[in-house]
Every structure is written in C-alpha cells, then in structure tokens.
N, C-alpha and C positions, 0 to 999 in steps of 0.2 A: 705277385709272389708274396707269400707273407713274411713278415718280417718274426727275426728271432726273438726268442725271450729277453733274451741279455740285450738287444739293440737299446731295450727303455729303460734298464735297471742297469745300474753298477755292478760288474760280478764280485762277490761275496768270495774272500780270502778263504782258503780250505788247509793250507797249510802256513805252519810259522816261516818267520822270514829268517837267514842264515843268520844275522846278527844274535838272534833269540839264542838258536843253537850255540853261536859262540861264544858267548857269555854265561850258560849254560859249563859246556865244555874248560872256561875260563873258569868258574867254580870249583867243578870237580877236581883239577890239576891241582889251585893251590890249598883245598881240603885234603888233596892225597897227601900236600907237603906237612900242610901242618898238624894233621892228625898222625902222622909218623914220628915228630919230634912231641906233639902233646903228650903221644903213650907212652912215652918212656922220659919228658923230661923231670918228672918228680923223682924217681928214681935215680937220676943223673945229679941231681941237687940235691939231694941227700947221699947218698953213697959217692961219690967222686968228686962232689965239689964241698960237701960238709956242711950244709945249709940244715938248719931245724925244719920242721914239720908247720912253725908256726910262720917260719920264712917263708916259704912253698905258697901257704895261704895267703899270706900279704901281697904276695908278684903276683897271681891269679887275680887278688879281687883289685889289684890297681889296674890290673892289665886290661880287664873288661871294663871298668869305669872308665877307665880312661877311652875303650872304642865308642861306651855309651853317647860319651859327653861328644867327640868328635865328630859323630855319623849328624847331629844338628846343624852345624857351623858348614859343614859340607856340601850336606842338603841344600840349605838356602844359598849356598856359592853356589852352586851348581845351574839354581834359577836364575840367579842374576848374572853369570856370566855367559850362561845357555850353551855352555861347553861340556855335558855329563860324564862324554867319554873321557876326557882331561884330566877329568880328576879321577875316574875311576882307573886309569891308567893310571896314576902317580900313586893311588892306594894299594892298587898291585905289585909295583915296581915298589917300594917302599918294601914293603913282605916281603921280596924276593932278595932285596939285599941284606936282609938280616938274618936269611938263613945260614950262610956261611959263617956267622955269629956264633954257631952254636957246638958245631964241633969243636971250633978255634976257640973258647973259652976256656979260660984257667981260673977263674972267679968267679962266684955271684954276682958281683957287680956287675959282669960282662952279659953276664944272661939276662938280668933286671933290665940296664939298658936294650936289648937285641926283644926282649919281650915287649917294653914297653914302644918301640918303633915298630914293631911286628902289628900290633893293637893300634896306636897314631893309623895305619895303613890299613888295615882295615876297617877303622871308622869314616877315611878319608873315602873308601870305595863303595859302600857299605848301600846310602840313601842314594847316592849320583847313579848306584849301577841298577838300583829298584826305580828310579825314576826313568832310566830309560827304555828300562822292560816296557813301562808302561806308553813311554813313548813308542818304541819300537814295534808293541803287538796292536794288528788288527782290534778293533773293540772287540768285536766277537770270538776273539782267539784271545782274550786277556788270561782267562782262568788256566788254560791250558799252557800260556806262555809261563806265568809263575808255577804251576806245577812240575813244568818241564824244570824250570831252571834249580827247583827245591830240590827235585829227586836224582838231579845231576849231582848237585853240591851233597847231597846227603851219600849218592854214592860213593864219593872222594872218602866221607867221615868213614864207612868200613873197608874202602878199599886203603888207606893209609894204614890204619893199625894191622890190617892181614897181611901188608905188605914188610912193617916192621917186626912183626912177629918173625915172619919167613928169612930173613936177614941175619934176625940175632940165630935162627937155629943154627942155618947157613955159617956165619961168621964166628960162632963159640960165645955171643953174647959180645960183639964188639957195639957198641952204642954211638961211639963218634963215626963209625963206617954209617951207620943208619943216618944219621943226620948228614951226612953230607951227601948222600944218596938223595933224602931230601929236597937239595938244592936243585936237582934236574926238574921235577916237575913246577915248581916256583915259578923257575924261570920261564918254561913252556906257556905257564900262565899269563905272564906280562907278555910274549911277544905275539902271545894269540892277539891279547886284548887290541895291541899296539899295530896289530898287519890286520884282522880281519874284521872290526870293529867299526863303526862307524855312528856321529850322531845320526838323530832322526830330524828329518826339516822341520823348523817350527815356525811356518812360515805367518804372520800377523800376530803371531805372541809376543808382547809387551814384557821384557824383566820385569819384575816386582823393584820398585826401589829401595825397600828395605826388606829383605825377606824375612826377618825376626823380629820387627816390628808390632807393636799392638794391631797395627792398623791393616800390616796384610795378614798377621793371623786372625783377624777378625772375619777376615774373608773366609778361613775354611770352615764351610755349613758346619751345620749341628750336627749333621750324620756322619761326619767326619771324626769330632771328640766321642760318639757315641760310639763306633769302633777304637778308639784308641780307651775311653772310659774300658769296655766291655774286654778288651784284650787285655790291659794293667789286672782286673780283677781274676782273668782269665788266668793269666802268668803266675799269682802269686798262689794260685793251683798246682803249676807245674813249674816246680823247683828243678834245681840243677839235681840231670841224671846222677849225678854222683852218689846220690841218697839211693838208685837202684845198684850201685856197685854194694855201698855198705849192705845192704840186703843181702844182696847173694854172699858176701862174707860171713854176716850173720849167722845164715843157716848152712855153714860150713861148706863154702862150695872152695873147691881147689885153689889157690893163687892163680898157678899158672891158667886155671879154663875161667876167672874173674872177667877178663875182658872181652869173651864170645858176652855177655850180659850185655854192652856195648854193641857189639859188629851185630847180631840177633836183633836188638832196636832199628837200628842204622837201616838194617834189610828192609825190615817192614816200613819202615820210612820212607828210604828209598821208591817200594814197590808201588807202594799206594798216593805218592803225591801226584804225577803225573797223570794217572785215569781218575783221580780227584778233580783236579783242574781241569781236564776234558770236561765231566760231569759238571763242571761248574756253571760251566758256557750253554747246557741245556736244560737246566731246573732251576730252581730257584734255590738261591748260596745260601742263603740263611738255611735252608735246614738240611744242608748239606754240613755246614758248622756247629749247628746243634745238636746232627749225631755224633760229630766230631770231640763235643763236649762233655759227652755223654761217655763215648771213647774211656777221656780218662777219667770220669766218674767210676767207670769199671774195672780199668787199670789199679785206681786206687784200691778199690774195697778188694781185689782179689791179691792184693801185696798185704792189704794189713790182715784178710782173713782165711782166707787157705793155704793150707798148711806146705810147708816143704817146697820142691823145686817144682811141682806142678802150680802153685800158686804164682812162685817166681816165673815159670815161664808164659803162663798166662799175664800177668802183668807187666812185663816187660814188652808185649808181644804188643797187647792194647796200646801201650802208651805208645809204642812204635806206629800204630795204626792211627794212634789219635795225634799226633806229630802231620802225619800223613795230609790228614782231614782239615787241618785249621791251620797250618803257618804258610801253604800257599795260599788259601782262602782268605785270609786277614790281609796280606799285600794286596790281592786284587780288589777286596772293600776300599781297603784305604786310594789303590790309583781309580777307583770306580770314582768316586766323592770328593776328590781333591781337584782342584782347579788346575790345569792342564799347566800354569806355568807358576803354580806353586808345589808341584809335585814332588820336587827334591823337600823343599823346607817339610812337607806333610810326612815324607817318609822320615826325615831327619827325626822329628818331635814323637813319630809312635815309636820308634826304636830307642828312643833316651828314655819315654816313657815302660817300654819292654824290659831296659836293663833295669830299672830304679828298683821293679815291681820283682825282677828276677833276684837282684838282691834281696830284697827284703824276703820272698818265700825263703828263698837258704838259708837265713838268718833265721826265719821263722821254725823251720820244718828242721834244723838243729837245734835248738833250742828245746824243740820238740822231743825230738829222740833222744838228748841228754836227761829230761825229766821225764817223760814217760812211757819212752819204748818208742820202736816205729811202729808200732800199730798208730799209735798217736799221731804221730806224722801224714802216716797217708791216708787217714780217717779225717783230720783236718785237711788234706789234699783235695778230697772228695766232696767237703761239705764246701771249700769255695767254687771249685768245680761247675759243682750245683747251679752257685748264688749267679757264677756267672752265664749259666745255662738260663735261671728264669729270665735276668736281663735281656739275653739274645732273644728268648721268646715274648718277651713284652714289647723289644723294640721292632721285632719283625712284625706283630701285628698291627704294633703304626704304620704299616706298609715303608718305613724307613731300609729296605735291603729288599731288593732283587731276590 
C-alpha cells in the first residue's frame, strides 16, 4: 500500500488559530469604544467642560507619548516574564475602566487623568499583544495573521464614529449618553481577551535577562533596525490624519460630512489589510511594501495637486490603501527578524520609534501648513515617502526582506 503524502511531511496550517481571531475581535471592540469617545471628545472639552484648543492639544500629545514610551517597558516584560497575555489583559482592563471616566466627568482634570490611563493601557497591551500574534501564527500564516488582526482593529476606527454619529442623531446630540454606550464594548473587550485568549507554548526559550539591556538589544540583527530605520523615515511621511481633516475643511466641505474623510480612510484600511497580509505569505513582502510606499507617494501629490473634492477623495482613498499595504507588513518584518524570545522588547522599540517619528512629522507638516500652505505639507509628505521608498528598495536588493 503506499503510503500518504502527509505520512513524511508535517501538514502545513491553512487556517489561523482562534486566538488570532480573538485578539483580532479583541481590537475591534475596544477601537469601536474608543473611537466613539475620540470623535466627539474635543468637542466635549471645549464646549461643556471649557477647556482651550491649546488644552485639547496638550492631553493628545501627552496621551500618545505617554503609550509611546510604555509599549517598551512592556515589551521587554513581556519577554522576561513570558506571560504576554498578562499583560495584554491588564492593558485592556485598564482602557475599560476608564471609560466610565468620561461621561462622569465634571472637569478637565477628570478627563486628563482618564486619558492619560486610557494611554498607560494601551501602551501596556500594545508590543505583549504583537508579540503574541507572532507567537501564536503559523510562520507561514504570519502576514495574514497581522493583516487579519489590522483590518479588524481598523474596522472598530469607522465602526465607532458611525456608531457615535447614529446616537447623537438618535438622542438630539446627548454626548454623555454616547460615552457611556462606549463603556459596553470596552468591556466585551477585556473579557474576550480574559475567557478566550491564551499564551502560546514556548517551550526551550530562555528569558532574556535584561530585555533593555545593550547587550540583548545587541542581539536583534541588523535587519531588524533596518526595518525600524526604514519605517521612522517612513512615518515622518505619514503624519497624523488630522492634516486630511484640515483639508477637507480647507476646501469647504460641510462640518457635519467632515468626518466621513475619516470613516472613507478607515473603509479602505479596513478592506485591504487582510488580502494584503494573505498576499504577504505568497510573494515577496518587500515589494509588496514598496507599492505600499508608493501608495502614499500618490496620496500625497493628489492632496497637494488636484483640485477640489476629487483630489480630496482620491487622496484620502490612497492613503487608506497605503495604511492597508504597510502597517500589517512592518509588524510581520519586524516578528520575521526578531528573535523569538525577544519579540516583545523588538516590538516595544519599533513602536517608541513609530511614536517619536509620528510626532515629529506633525510637528513638521504644521509648521508646514502654517508657513506655506498644505500644498507644502503634502509635497514634503511625498518627497519623504519617496526617500523611504529608495531605502526599502536598496535594502531588498541585499536580499535583506523576503
């Protein structure tokens, strides 16, 4: 009798494992929370609690530095305790208690605080929950596992503000009813994580002794910093979408239809990460990322040069496309390259490096538009774009990327 194929080979994974899914699902939930309270809390802090415009700015840019700096320290806990779901659970649960923060708020202070723990928690989940993706997926299901789990989380970013929109019509514009509506899927979030979650065995992996150490980040190769090099140059291309709201302002688009510019990106986000990440797993990433960078190469010149809401909706539509193409691609580089039981600290260090770089474009690409228009802005968008487009293409021909 002859024997089967599969008697001599291992069978090869075809699909993801339910952890992937619910982690996945775990995203979406508390994106639907917190993009419900994002879209309306500047709003809320200006008009109800009496806070300036330049207030508003200050709790934003602490709120993100502050997940910047945490998602490191996480990270490499994460290695050394080899507990990932732990802590991504306690970064979840953390979020979910400070949603009831927000309706119950009679102050700015109240909100500062509840923003700044909201942020502590998702820095705290942030590298521990990317390090177990990568634990968790098949090698050959990697690209498709962060795909899956981008375009899940991305679909929470337009299902939260569709959902907050639908409420104030619903309610006459009650805002505190929104935010506490909020609080249900938070919560759904942590107790997914908490019942259906699980680590992945790691069995003969050594902790790192010091995961922040010279000496184990000595360890992570050189194609490791060449993706985190290549993605900081990449970022300070793509500035916070905020600069595509001021646009559509710009050319006069309605207040109230302001935020389909958002849910419109979000879609195409959404749509194309996951058959990106399939795609990843059977061609070669790198020029999958290249046209990815190319993306918003084209996003930019069609924001700064064609005219009116055709120009607008072409550029929003790419950058949603090129969102799509390179932010599940860059996690699967980095768990490609990272040493299996430094993966948390690897993902910790490209995300501090993400925020530093995303700051500094905002800061850039303002600075821009206040002296010479956003043409200027997303024409300098485009031309870093580029520089980090020859990079990807110099370093893939060191055969450095799959």
């Amino acid at each position: 009798m002859k024997a089967r194929a599969t008697d001599s080979a291992p069978a090869v994974p075809t699909r993801l494992p339910p952890g992937i899914w619910a982690l996945g699902l775990v995203s979406m939930l508390m994106d639907i929370s917190s993009e419900m309270i994002h879209a309306l809390l500047p709003v809320y802090l200006v008009g109800a609690l009496g806070a300036s415009t330049l207030a508003v700015g200050f709790i934003e840019g602490v709120a993100e530095a502050t997940a910047a700096i945490t998602k490191v320290f996480s990270g490499a806990l994460s290695d050394w305790l080899g507990r990932r779901k732990l802590l991504a659970a306690i970064g979840y649960g953390l979020a979910a208690c400070t949603k009831p923060v927000f309706p119950l708020a009679d102050s700015v202070g109240w909100v500062v605080a509840a923003r700044f723990v909201d942020r502590i928690g998702k820095g705290i989940r942030g590298a521990p929950r990317d390090a177990l993706i990568a634990d968790l997926a098949p090698p050959g299901l990697r690209g498709a596992a962060f795909g899956l789990r981008q375009s899940l989380d991305t679909a929470g970013a337009f299902l939260g503000p569709l959902l907050a929109i639908g409420l104030m019509a619903a309610s006459g514009g009650d805002i505190r009813l929104v935010f506490w509506v909020a609080v249900v899927p938070a919560c759904g979030a942590f107790a997914l994580i908490a019942l259906a979650v699980r680590d992945a065995p790691r069995p003969g992996l050594e902790a790192p002794r010091a995961p922040l150490s010279r000496a184990e980040l000595g360890r992570l190769p050189a194609a490791y910093w060449w993706v985190v090099g290549i993605a900081a140059v990449f970022t300070v291309a793509r500035f916070s979408e905020a600069f595509l709201v001021l646009r559509a302002q710009e050319l006069g688009v309605a207040t109230m239809w302001i935020p389909a510019v958002l849910v419109v990106m979000n879609v195409v986000y959404s749509l194309s990460s996951y058959p990106i990440g399939v795609l990843a797993d059977r061609m070669r990433r790198g020029t999958l990322l290249a046209l990815g960078f190319a993306m918003l190469v084209a996003a930019d010149l069609a924001l700064a040069l064609l005219p009116g809401l055709v120009g607008l909706a072409l550029g929003v539509a790419l950058w949603g496309l090129h969102m799509g193409m390179t932010q599940g691609l860059l996690a699967t580089l980095v768990a490609d390259v990272a040493p299996d039981n430094l993966r948390g600290t690897a993902f910790g260090v490209f995300n501090l490096a993400g925020g530093v770089a995303l700051l500094l474009a905002s800061v850039l690409a303002g600075g821009l538009w206040d002296a010479f228009g956003s043409r200027a802005t997303f024409l300098a968008g485009a031309a870093f774009a580029a520089l980090a487009l020859v990079g990807l293409v110099g370093w893939s021909r060191r055969g450095a990327m799959g």
